[in-house]
C-alpha positions in Angstrom: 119.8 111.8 79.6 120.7 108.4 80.8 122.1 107.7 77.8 124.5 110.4 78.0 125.2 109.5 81.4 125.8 105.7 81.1 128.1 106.1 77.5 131.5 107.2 78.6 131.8 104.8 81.5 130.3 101.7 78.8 132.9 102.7 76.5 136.2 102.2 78.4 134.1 98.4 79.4 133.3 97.9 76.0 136.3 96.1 74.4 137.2 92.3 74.4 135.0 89.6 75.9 133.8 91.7 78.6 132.3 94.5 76.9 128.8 95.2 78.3 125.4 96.2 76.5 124.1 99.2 77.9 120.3 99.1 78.9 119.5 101.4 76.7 120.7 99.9 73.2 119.3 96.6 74.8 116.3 98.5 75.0 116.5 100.1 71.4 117.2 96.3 69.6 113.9 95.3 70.7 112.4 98.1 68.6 114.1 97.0 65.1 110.6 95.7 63.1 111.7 92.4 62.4 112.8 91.6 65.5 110.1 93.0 68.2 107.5 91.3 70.2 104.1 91.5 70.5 103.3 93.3 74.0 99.9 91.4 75.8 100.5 90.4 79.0 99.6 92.0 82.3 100.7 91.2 85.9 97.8 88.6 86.4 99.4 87.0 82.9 102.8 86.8 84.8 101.2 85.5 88.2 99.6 82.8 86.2 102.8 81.7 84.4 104.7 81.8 87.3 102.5 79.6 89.4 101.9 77.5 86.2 105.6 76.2 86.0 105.8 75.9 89.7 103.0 74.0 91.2 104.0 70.7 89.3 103.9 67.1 90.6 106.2 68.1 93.5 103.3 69.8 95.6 102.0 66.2 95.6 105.1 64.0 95.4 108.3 65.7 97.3 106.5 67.0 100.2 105.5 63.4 101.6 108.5 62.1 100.1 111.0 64.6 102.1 108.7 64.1 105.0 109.7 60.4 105.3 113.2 61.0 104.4 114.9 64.2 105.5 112.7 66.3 108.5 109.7 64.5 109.1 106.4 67.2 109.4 109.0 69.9 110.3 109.2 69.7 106.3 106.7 72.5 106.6 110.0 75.0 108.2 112.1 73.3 105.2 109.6 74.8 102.7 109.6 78.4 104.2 113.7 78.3 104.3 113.5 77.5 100.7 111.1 80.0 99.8 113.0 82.6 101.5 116.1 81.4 99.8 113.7 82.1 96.2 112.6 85.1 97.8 116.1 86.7 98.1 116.7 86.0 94.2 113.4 87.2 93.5 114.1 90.6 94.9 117.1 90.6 92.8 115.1 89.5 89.2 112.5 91.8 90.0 115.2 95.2 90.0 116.5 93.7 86.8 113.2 93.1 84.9 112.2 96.3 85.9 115.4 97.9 84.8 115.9 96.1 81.7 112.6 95.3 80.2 113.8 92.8 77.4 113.4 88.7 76.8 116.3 86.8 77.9 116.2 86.7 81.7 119.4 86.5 83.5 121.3 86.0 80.0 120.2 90.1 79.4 120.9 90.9 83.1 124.6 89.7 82.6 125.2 91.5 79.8 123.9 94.8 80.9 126.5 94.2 84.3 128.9 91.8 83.8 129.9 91.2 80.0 129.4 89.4 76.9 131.2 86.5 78.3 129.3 85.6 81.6 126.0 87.0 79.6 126.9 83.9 76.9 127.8 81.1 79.6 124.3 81.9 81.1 122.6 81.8 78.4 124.1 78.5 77.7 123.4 77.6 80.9 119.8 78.8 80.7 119.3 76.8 77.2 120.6 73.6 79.4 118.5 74.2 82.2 114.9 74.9 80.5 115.6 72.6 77.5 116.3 69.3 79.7 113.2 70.2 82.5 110.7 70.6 79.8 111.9 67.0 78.4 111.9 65.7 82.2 108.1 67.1 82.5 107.0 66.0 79.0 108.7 62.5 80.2 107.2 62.4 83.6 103.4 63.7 82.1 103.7 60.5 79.7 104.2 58.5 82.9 101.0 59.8 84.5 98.5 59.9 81.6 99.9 55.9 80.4 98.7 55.2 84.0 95.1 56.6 83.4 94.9 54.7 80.2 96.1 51.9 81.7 93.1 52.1 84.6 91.3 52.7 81.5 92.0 49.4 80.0 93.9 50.9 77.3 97.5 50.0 77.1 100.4 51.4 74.8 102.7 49.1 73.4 106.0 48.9 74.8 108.1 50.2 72.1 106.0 53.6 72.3 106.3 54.1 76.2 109.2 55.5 76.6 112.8 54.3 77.9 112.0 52.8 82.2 113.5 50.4 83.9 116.0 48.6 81.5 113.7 49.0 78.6 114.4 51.2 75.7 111.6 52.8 73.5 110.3 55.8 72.0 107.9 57.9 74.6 105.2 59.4 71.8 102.9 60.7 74.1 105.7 63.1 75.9 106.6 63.9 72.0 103.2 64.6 71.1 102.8 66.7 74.3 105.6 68.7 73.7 104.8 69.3 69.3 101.7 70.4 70.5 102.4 72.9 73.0 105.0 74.1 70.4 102.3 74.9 67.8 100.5 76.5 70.6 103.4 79.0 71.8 104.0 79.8 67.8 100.4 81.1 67.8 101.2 84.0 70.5 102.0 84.4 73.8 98.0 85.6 74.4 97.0 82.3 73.8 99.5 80.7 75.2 98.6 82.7 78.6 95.1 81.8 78.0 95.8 77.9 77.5 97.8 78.2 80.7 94.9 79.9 82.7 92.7 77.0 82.5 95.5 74.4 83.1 96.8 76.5 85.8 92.7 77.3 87.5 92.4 73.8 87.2 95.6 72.7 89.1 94.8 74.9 91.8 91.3 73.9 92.2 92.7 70.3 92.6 95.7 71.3 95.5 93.2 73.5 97.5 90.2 70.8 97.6 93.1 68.2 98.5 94.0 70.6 101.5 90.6 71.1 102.3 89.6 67.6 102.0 92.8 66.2 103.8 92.2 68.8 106.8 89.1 67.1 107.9 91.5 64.1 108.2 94.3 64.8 110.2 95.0 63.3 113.2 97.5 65.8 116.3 99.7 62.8 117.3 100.8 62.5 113.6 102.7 65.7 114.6 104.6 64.9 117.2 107.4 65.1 117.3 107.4 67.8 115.2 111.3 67.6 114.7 112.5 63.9 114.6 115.9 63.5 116.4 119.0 63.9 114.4 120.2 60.5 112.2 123.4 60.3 110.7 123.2 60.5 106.8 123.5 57.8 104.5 124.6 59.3 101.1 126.3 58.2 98.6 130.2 57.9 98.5 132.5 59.2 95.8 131.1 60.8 92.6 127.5 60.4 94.3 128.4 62.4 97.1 127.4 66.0 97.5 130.2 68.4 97.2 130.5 69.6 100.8 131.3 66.3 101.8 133.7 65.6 99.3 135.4 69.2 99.8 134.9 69.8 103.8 134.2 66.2 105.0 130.7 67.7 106.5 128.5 64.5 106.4 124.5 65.6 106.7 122.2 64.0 108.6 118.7 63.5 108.7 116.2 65.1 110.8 117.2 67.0 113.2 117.6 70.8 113.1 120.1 70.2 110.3 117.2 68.2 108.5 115.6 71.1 108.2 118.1 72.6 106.3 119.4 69.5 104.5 115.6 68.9 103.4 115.5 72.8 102.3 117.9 71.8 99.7 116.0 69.3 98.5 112.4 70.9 98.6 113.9 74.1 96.8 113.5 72.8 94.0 110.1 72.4 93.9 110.3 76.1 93.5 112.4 75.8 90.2 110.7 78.4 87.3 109.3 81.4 89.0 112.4 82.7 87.3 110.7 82.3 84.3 108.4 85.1 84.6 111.0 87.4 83.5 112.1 86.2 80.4 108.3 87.4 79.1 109.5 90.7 80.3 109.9 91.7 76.4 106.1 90.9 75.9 104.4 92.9 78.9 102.4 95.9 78.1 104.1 97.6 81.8 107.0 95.7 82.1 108.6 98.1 84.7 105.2 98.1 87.0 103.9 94.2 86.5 107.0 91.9 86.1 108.0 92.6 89.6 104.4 91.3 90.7 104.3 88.7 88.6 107.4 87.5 90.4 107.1 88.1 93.8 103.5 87.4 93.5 104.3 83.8 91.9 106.0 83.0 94.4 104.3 84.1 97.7 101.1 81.9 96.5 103.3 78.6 95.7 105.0 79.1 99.2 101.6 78.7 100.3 100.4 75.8 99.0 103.5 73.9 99.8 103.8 74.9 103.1 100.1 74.0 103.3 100.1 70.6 101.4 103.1 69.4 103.5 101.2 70.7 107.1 98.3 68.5 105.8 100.0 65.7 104.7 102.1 65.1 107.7 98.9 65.4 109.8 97.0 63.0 107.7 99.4 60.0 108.0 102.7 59.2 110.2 105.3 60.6 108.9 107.0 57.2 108.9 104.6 55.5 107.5 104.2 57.9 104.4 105.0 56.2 100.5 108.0 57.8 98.3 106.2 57.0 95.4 103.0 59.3 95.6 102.8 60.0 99.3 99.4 62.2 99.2 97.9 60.0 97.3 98.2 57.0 98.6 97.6 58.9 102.4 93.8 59.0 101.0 93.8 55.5 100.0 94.7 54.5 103.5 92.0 56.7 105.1 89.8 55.1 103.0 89.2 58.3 100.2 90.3 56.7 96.8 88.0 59.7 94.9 90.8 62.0 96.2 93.9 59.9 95.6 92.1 60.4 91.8 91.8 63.2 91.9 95.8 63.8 92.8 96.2 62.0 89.5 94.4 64.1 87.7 95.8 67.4 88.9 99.2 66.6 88.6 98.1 65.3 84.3 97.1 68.6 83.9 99.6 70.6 86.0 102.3 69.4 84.2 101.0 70.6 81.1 101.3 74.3 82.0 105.1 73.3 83.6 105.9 72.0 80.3 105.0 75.0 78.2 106.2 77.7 80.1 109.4 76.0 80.2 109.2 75.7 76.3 108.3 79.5 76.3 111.6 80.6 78.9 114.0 78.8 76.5 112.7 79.9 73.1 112.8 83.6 74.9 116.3 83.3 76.1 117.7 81.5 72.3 115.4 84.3 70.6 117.8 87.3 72.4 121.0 85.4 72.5 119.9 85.2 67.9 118.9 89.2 68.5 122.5 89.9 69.5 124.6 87.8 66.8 125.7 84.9 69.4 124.1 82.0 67.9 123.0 82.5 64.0 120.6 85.5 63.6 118.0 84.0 61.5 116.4 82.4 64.6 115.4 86.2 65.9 113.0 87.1 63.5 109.2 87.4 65.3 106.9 86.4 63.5 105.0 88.9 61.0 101.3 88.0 62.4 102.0 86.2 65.7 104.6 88.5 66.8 106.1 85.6 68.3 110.0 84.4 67.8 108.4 81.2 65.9 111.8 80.0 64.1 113.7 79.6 68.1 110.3 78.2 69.1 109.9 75.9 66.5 113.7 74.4 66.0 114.0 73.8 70.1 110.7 72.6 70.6 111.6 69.9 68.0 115.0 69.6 69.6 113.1 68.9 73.0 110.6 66.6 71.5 113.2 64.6 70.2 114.8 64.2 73.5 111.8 63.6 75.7 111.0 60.7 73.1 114.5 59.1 74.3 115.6 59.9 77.4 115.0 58.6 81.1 114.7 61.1 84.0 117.0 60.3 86.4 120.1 62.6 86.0 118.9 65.2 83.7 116.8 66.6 86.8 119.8 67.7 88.7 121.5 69.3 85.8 118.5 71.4 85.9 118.6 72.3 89.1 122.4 73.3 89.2 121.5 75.3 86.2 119.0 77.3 87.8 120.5 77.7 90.9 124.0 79.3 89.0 121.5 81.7 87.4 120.4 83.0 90.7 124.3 83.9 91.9 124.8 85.8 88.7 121.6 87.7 88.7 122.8 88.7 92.2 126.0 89.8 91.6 124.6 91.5 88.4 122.2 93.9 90.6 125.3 94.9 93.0 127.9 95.4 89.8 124.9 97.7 87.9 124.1 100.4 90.7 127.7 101.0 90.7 128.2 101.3 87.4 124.6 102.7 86.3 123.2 104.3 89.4 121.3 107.2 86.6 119.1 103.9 85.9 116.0 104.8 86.5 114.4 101.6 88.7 110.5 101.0 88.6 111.8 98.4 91.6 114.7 98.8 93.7 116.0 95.2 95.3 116.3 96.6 99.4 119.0 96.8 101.7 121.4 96.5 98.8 124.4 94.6 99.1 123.2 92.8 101.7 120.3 91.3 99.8 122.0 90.2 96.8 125.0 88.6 98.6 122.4 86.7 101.3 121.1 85.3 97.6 125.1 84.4 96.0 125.6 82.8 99.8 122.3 80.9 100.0 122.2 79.6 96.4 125.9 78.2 96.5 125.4 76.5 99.6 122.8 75.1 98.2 124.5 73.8 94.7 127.2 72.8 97.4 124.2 70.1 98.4 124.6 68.3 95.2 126.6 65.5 93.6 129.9 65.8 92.9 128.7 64.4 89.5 126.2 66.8 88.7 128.8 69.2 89.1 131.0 67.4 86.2 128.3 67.3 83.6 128.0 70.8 84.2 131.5 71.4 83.8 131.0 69.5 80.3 128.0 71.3 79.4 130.5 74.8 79.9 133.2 74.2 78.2 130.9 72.9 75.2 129.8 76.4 75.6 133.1 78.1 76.0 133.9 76.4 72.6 130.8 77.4 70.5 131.3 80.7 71.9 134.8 81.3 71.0 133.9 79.5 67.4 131.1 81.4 66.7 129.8 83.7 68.9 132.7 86.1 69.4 133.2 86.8 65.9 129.6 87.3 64.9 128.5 89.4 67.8 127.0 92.8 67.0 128.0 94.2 69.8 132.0 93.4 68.9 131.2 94.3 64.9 129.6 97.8 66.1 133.2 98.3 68.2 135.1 96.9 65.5 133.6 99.5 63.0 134.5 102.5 65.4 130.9 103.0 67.0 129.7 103.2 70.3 127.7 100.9 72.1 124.7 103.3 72.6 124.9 104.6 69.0 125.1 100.9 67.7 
């Protein structure tokens, strides 16, 4: 019946670079043989993943960091305003992966609502954003484990650890972190869940004896006062700026109320990849019933632990006094508790594991239904006949990333990330608005609230937010754009099987 309903108006929207894919032929593509997923995961799976890509070495790093820097132990208030800022384009991913059931995350969401066009720069965008965090984890993992070996007494020669500090060389161990993981994803996305339940049992473990064990050592007066007084800012001039100083002349300041909300921008991206969760919508036995908890559910634990880490760690040790470096840590070393700054070691090893796969799993998803649809070359959208996984994406980007992590540093590449994610959430909002006007016979397992209110707070929130960043983040993602503008126009426009099926006089639902 939906069908019938949704056709007509999908027709007149179905020609040029705008035409949208209705739900339901997005929906019937994932049946073709050769190109469908194996369905295992359940709502815990989801949890897991979720928390797995977000609980990485921030929860140990950024929220002492921050403390110093931006808000002082009011950092605990900047971590709820980000979460809430998550929350708000959670809601809006949840409706959607309820709705529309199929790999690809925002990329599908976009081109159920707002076109092939916006659908393809997302998906671009998505590519860019999980591609260069998994190669910024893999990087930053290698940093970690070459410091156990090193307490270890066993040292890597230069040339092999990585590109740091004016040296250039070859980081094996991020490359052989991200090869294996790779192999492991091929394999199926059971054992892939599996792999990251342990990692992810095991992280936990480590942040909730740290806030246990750190509780017993904080000290009242570390607290106050609880919000510094306001200090002028000292960013960055020109291309190192953020935007909203370049654009409005608004200069922000630390501490303060404001630092609250200046430090919110920062912190939010320890939240990064709770998104994640719905590109595995595809492979979900319920889809309609478990993504939405998977999400939501993700994401009210790892609000949790950050707001409880940072409570802990500003009570532990002045706020003033705190290190950038590893802040927790070295808080323990100062009370005297060098077992626990250790442990902290350790935890955020094996965290970034999990961070790094799921990562590798989001953008293999995304370049697996971008293939499915005949915008990039559809020989990398065959699943694989035993694995039921999309092994040919999996394997060519997992080489692609390994390659990368081998010879990159981290500095930049991180923010690129971030601005990536953060445009995802704006379209994924406007998408939920555009589809209940033009599909309101959807039938919605979950049902974003107090719609359009909801999905604009998100567009407002998440912009003000990229607003936050440097101007020259914002040009290398200007580059990264028109590269996909130009592969798009190339390529993709011609090959699509949505334009062939117009071109040959069929509809969009009959295909």
């Amino acid at each position: 019946m939906s069908t019938q309903h949704g056709t007509p108006h999908d027709s007149r929207r179905s020609r040029g670079m705008f035409r949208t894919k209705t739900v339901e032929q997005s929906i019937l593509d994932t049946e073709e043989p050769e190109h469908t997923l194996k369905k295992s995961l359940s709502a815990l799976d989801l949890t897991v993943f979720g928390v797995g890509v977000v609980i990485g070495t921030g929860i140990f790093v950024l929220t002492g960091k921050i403390a110093k820097e931006q808000a002082g132990p009011s950092v605990a208030l900047s971590f709820v305003v980000a979460g809430v800022v998550c929350a708000l384009a959670a809601l809006c991913y949840a409706e959607f992966a309820s709705t529309v059931p199929v790999a690809g995350s925002a990329y599908t969401f976009s081109y159920a609502s707002l076109g092939e066009l916006p659908a393809w720069i997302i998906g671009w965008d998505l590519i860019l954003e999980l591609a260069l965090g998994c190669a910024v984890v893999a990087v930053g993992w290698s940093g970690y484990i070459r410091s156990l070996l090193d307490s270890a007494g066993l040292h890597l020669p230069p040339a092999l650890s990585g590109t740091h500090e004016g040296h250039f060389g070859f980081d094996l161990l991020a490359t052989i972190l991200v090869l294996v993981l790779t192999g492991i994803l091929v394999l199926g996305m059971k054992l892939s869940s599996r792999v990251t339940a342990v990692v992810v049992g095991i992280k936990v473990t480590v942040v909730l004896l740290v806030i246990i064990a750190g509780a017993f050592l904080i000290n009242g007066a570390n607290y106050e006062p609880f919000i510094p007084p306001s200090q002028p800012s000292e960013a960055g001039g020109g291309l190192a700026a953020p935007l909203s100083q370049l654009i409005f002349g608004f200069s922000p300041s630390h501490f303060g109320t404001m630092g609250i909300f200046a430090a919110a921008a920062v912190v939010f991206f320890a939240f990064i990849g709770f998104d994640i969760v719905a590109t595995a919508a595809e492979e979900t036995r319920n889809p309609q019933r478990d993504v939405p908890r998977g999400i939501l559910g993700s994401l009210a634990i790892c609000t949790v632990l950050y707001v409880a880490v940072s409570v802990v760690v500003t009570g532990m040790q002045k706020y003033s006094k705190l290190s950038t470096d590893a802040p927790l840590a070295d808080a323990f070393k100062d009370l005297g508790q060098p077992f626990f700054a250790g442990v902290i070691s350790f935890g955020a090893a094996v965290g970034l594991t999990s961070v790094c796969m799921i990562l590798l799993l989001g953008q293999s998803r995304v370049f697996f239904a971008m293939s499915r649809d005949g915008l990039l070359p559809r020989i990398f959208s065959r699943a694989h006949p035993r694995y039921g996984t999309p092994y040919r994406s999996t394997i060519v980007l997992g080489v692609i990333v390994a390659v990368v992590a081998g010879f990159t540093s981290i500095d930049e590449l991180a923010e690129l990330v971030n601005i990536g994610t953060l445009f995802a959430f704006v379209v994924v909002a406007v998408g939920v608005v555009l589809l209940r006007r033009s599909r309101p016979d959807l039938h919605r397992s979950f049902r974003t609230p107090w719609v359009p209110v909801v999905p604009m707070l998100s567009v407002l929130a998440s912009v003000w937010l990229m607003l936050n960043l440097p101007a020259e983040t914002w040009l290398r993602f200007a580059f990264w754009m028109v590269a996909g503008f130009v592969i798009y126009f190339l390529y993709g426009r011609s090959h699509s099987r949505l334009g062939i099926r117009h071109r040959q006089g069929g509809s969009k639902s009959k295909g």
